[in-house]
C-alpha positions as CSV (number, residue, x, y, z in Angstrom):
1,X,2.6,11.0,-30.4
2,X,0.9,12.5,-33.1
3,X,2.3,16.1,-32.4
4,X,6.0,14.9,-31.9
5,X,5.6,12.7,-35.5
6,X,4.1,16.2,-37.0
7,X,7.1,18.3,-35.6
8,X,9.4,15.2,-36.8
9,X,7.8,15.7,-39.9
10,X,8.8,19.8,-40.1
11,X,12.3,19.2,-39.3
12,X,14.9,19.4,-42.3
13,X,17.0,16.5,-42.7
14,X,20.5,16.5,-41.6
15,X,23.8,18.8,-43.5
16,X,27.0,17.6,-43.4
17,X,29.4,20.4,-41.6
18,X,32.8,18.6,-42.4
19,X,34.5,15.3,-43.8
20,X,37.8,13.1,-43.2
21,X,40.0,10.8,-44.2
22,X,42.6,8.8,-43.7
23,X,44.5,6.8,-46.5
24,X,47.3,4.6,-45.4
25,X,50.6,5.2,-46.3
26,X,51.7,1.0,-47.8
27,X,50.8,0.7,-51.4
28,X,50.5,-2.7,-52.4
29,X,50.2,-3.4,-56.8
30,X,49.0,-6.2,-58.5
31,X,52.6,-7.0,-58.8
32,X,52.9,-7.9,-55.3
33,X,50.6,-10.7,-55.4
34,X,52.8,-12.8,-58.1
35,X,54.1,-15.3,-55.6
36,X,51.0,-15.8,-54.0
37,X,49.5,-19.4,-54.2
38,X,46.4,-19.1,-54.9
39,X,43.6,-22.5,-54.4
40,X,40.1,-23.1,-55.2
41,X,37.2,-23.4,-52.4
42,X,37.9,-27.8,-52.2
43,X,41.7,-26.7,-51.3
44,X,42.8,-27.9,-55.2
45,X,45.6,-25.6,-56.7
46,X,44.1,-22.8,-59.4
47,X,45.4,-24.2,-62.7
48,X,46.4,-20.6,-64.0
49,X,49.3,-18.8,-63.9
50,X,49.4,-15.9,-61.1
51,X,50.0,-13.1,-63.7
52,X,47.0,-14.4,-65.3
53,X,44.6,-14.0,-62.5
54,X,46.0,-11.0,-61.8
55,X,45.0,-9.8,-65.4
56,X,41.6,-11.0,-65.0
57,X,41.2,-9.9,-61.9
58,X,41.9,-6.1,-63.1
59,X,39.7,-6.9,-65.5
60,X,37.0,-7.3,-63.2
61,X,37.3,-5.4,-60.6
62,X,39.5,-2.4,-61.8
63,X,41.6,-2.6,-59.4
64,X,45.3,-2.3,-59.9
65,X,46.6,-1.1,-56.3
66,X,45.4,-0.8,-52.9
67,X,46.6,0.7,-49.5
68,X,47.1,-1.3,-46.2
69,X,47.8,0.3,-43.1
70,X,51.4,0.1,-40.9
71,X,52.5,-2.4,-38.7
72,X,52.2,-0.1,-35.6
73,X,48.1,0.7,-36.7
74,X,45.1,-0.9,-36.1
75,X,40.8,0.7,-37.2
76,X,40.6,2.6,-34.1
77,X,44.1,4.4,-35.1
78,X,42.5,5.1,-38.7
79,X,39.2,6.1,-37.3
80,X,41.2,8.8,-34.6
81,X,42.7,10.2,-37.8
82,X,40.4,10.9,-40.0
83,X,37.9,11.7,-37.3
84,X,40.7,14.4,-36.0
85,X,40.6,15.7,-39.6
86,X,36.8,16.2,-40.0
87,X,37.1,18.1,-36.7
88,X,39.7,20.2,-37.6
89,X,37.9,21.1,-41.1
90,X,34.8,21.9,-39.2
91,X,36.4,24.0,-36.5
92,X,33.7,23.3,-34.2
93,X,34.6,22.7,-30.5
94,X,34.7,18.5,-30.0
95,X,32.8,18.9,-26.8
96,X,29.2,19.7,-28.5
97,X,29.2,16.5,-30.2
98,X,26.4,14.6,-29.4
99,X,27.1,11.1,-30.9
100,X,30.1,9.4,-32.0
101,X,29.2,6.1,-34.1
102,X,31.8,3.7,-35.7
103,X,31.1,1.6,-38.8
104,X,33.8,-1.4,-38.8
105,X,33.2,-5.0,-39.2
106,X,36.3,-6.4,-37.2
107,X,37.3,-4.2,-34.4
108,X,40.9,-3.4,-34.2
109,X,43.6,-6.7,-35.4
110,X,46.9,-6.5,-34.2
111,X,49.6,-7.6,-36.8
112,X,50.1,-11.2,-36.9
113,X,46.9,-11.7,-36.1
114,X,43.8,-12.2,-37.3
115,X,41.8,-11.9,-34.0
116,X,39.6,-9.1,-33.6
117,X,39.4,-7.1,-30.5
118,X,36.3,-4.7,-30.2
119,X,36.1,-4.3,-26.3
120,X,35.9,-2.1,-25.3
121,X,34.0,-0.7,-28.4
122,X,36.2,1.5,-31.1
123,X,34.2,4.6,-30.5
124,X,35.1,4.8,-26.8
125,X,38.5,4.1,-27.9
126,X,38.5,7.1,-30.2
127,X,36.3,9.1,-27.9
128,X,39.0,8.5,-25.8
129,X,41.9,9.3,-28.1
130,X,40.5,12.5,-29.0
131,X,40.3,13.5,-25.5
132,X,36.6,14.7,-25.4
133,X,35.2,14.9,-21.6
134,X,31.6,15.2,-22.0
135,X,29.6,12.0,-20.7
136,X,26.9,13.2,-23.1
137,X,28.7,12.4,-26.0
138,X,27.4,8.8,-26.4
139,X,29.8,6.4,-28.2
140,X,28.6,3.3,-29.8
141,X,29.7,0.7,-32.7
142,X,28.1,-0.5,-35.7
143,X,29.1,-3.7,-37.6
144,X,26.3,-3.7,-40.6
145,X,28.8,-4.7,-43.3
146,X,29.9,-2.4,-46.2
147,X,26.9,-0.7,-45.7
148,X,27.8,0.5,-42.2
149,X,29.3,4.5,-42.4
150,X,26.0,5.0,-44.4
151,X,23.2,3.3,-42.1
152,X,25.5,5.1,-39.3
153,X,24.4,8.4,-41.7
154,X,20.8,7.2,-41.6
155,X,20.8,6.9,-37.4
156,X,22.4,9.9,-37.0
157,X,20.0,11.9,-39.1
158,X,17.5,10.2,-37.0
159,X,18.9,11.8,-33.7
160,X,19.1,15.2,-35.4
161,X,15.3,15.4,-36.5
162,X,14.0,13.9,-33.2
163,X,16.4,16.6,-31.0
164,X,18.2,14.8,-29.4
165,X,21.1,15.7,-31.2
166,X,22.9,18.8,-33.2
167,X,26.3,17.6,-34.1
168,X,27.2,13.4,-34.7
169,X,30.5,12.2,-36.2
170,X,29.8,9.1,-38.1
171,X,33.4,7.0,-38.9
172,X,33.3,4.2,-41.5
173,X,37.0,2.5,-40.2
174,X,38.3,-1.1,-41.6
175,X,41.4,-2.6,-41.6
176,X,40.7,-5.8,-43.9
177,X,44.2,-6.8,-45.2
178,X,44.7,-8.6,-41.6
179,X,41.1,-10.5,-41.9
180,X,41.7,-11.8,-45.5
181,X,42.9,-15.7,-46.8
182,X,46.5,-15.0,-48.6
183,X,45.4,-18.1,-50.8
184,X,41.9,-16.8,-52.1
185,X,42.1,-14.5,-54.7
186,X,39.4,-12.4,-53.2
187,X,42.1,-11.3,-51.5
188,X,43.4,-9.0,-54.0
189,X,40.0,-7.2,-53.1
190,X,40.0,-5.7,-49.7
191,X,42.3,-2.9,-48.3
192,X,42.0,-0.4,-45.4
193,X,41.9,3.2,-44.8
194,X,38.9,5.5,-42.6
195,X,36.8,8.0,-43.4
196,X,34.5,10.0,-41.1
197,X,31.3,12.9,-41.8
198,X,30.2,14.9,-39.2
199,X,26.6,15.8,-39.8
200,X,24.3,17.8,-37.3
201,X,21.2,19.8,-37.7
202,X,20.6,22.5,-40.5
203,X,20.9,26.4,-39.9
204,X,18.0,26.9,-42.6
205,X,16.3,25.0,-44.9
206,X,17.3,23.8,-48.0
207,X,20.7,21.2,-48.1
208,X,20.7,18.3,-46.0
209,X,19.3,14.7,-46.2
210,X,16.1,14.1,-48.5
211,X,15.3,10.4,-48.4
212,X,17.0,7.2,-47.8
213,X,16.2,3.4,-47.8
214,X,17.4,0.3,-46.0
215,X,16.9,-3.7,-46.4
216,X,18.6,-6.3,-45.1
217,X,17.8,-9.9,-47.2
218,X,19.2,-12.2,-44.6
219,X,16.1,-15.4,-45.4
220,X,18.3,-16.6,-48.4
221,X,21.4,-14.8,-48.9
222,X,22.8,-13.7,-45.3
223,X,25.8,-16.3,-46.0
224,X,27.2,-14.5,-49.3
225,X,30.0,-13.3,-47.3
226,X,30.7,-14.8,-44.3
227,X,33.8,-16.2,-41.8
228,X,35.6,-19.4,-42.9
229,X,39.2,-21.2,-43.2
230,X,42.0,-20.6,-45.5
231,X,41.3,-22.5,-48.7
232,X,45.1,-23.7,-48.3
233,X,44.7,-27.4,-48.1
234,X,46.7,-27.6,-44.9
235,X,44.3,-25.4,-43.2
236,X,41.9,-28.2,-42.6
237,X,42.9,-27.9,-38.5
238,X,43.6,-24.6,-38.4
239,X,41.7,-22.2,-36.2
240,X,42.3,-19.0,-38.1
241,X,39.1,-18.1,-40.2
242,X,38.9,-15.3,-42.9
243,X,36.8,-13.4,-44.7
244,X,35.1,-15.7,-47.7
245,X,32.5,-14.2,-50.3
246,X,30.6,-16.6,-53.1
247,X,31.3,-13.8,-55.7
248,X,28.8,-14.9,-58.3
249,X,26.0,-15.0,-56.1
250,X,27.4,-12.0,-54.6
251,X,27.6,-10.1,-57.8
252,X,24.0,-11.4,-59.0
253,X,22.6,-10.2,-56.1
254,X,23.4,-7.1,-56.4
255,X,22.7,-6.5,-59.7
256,X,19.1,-7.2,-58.8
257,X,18.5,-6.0,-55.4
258,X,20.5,-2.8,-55.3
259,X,18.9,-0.9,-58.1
260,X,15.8,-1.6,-56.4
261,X,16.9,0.0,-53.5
262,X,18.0,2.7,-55.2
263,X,14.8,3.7,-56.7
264,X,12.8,3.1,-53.2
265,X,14.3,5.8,-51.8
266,X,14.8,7.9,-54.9
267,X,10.6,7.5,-55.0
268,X,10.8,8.6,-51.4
269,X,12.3,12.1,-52.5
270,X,9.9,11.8,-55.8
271,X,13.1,12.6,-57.6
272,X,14.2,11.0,-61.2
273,X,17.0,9.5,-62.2
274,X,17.9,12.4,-63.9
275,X,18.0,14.7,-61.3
276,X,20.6,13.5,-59.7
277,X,24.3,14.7,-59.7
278,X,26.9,12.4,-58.7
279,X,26.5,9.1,-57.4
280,X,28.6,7.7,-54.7
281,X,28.7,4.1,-54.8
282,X,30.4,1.7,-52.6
283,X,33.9,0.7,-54.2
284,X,33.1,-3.1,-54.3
285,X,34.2,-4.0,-57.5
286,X,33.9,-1.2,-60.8
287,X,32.4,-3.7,-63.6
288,X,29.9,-4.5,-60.8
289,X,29.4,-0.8,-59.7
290,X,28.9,0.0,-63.2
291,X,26.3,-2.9,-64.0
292,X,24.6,-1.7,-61.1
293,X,23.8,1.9,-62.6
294,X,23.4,0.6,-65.7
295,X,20.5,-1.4,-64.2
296,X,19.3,1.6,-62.0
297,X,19.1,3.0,-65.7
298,X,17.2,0.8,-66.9
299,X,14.2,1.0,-64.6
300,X,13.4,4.8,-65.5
301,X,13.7,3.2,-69.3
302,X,16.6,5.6,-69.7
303,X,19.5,4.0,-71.5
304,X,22.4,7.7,-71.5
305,X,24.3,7.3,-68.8
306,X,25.8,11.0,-68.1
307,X,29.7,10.9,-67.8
308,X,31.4,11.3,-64.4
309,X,28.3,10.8,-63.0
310,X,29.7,7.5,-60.5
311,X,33.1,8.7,-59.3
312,X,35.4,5.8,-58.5
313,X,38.7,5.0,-56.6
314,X,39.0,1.8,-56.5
315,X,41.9,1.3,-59.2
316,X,44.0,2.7,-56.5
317,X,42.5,2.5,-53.0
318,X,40.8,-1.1,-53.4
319,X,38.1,-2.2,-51.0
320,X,38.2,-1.0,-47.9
321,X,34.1,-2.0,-47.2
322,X,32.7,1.0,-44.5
323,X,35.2,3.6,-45.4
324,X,34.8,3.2,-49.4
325,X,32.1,6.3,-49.7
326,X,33.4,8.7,-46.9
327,X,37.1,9.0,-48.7
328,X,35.5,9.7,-51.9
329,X,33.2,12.0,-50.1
330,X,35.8,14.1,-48.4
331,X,38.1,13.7,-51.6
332,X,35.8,15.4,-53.8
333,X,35.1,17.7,-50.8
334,X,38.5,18.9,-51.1
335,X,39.2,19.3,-54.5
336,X,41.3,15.5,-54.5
337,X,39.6,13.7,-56.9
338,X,40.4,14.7,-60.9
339,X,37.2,16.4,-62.9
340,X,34.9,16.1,-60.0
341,X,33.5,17.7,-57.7
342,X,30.1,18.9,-55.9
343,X,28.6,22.0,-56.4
344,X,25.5,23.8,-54.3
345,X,22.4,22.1,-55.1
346,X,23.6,19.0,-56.1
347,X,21.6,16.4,-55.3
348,X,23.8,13.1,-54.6
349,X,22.6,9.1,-54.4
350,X,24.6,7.1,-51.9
351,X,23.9,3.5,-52.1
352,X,25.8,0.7,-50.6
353,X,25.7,-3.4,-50.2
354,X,27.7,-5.7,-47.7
355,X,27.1,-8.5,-45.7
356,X,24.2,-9.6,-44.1
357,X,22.8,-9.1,-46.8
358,X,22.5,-5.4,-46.2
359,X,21.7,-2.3,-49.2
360,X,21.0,0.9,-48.2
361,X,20.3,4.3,-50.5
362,X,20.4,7.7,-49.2
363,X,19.5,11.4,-51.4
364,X,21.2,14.2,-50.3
365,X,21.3,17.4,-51.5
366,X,24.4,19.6,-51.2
């Protein structure tokens, strides 16, 4: 035991190899939600006008337009795609991957519906689609909230050190505009899209994954966001249930768990603040994002934030929980995101928060 932790020990953490994406085609502004009817928690109507929440809302969350996926397309057909892409960026032969492990939260909806269907699980489904014949490719799901494409990072990383594994493609999938309560305002929030990594074992030391931290606070809080029924006073017998969030609690939370995180795993690495690059942060909602670093700030008693340090989409992608981080990975990858981008050495925080209530913090350096 000893000997295997000491080799364990030796072994450089994981590199990515390639990234993915997949960004649905249906645009959906603000604009769109001005004939919604919108009602508060006990079912009684909001008493503002819908261009007035929709104002605050942007306010808020920064968040002006978001993407939903086609009719015809469900998670699994998002997570095929952008996995195909990381594949075909890599150019490595599909057949030597070891692991193939899906972040989601609902399985695949059909339109119309709001009933999730995860068997049999969306990695065999895309295992499938992408033809791959090796029974050794093992093919599993993970639903651990926002947080999910990254603890699926963490795992992975895990399989590479012990040698079991060389190559894992890790897809963050989520189609949440079919899960989501047309009369909560929340709404406005969530969208779809997919985004996969695959990662596998170094060539030589130097890039790959440094540190990383996980905690899931489920004693007090594990009902932030949860499964319940349209606040629509009609809904009282209705069997449909959505995806609810109590979004101060929510944002406080946050605000004092996350930066904690954070630095756990940044002491890990016995890296500063300052040392890092870029941070890729889940794209929950930007004034929270940003109160989050500015609290991460804080703790090292530094108060200058360097600019374009958080990269953000969420004015125009929205929240699409798992697959938030690896689009704006793979967008910065290739050159898609204005005035940033990642350059050798950089050493990059990942950090993320979602139900359960689950944060995780990965350092990376490129």
């Amino acid at each position: 035991m000893i000997e295997n932790q000491e080799r364990f020990n030796k072994i450089s953490g994981a590199v990515f190899t390639a990234t993915g994406s997949f960004i649905p085609s249906l645009c959906v502004p603000n604009d769109a939600f001005l004939t919604s009817r919108f009602y508060n928690t006990d079912g009684t109507p909001v008493g503002k006008e819908p261009q007035k929440i929709i104002e605050k809302f942007k306010e808020i969350t920064g968040i002006a337009e978001r993407r939903y996926g086609t009719q015809n397309q469900k998670a699994s057909d998002m997570g095929f795609l952008s996995a195909g892409a990381a594949l075909s960026s890599s150019g490595m032969d599909k057949e030597k991957l070891d692991y193939i492990i899906v972040a989601h939260n609902f399985g695949d909806v059909a339109y119309g519906s709001n009933r999730t269907d995860m068997v049999p699980t969306l990695a065999s489904r895309i295992k499938h689609r992408l033809q791959i014949h090796n029974p050794d490719c093992v093919a599993y799901d993970l639903p651990f909230g926002c947080p999910g494409w990254l603890e699926g990072i963490i795992q992975a990383n895990y399989f590479i050190r012990s040698g079991d594994a060389r190559h894992c493609l890790v897809i963050g999938t989520e189609m949440l505009s079919r899960v989501i309560d047309p009369h909560d305002r929340d709404s406005m929030l969530y969208s779809d899209g997919s985004g996969a990594a695959i990662i596998s074992a170094p060539d030589t030391p130097g890039a790959g994954i440094i540190a990383h931290k996980t905690q899931t606070h489920a004693l007090d809080d594990a009902m932030l966001l949860k499964m319940g029924q349209s606040y629509h006073p009609s809904s009282e017998n209705d069997e449909n249930i959505f995806l609810k969030m109590k979004g101060r609690k929510l944002y406080e939370f946050a605000l004092t768990q996350v930066p904690l995180v954070i630095k756990a795993a940044l002491d890990k690495a016995n890296l500063h603040i300052r040392d890092i690059n870029k941070v890729l942060i889940h794209q929950a909602n930007e004034k929270m994002d940003v109160a989050i670093l500015e609290r991460l700030f804080k703790l090292y008693n530094e108060a200058d934030i360097p600019g374009n340090l958080m990269p953000m989409t969420i004015s125009k992608l929205g929240n699409n929980s798992v697959a938030t981080i690896p689009i704006l990975l793979d967008l910065i990858r290739n050159g898609k995101l204005k005035d940033q981008e990642i350059r050798s050495g950089d050493k990059v925080l990942f950090a993320s928060v979602g139900a359960g209530m689950n944060i995780n913090a990965l350092v990376y350096q490129f």
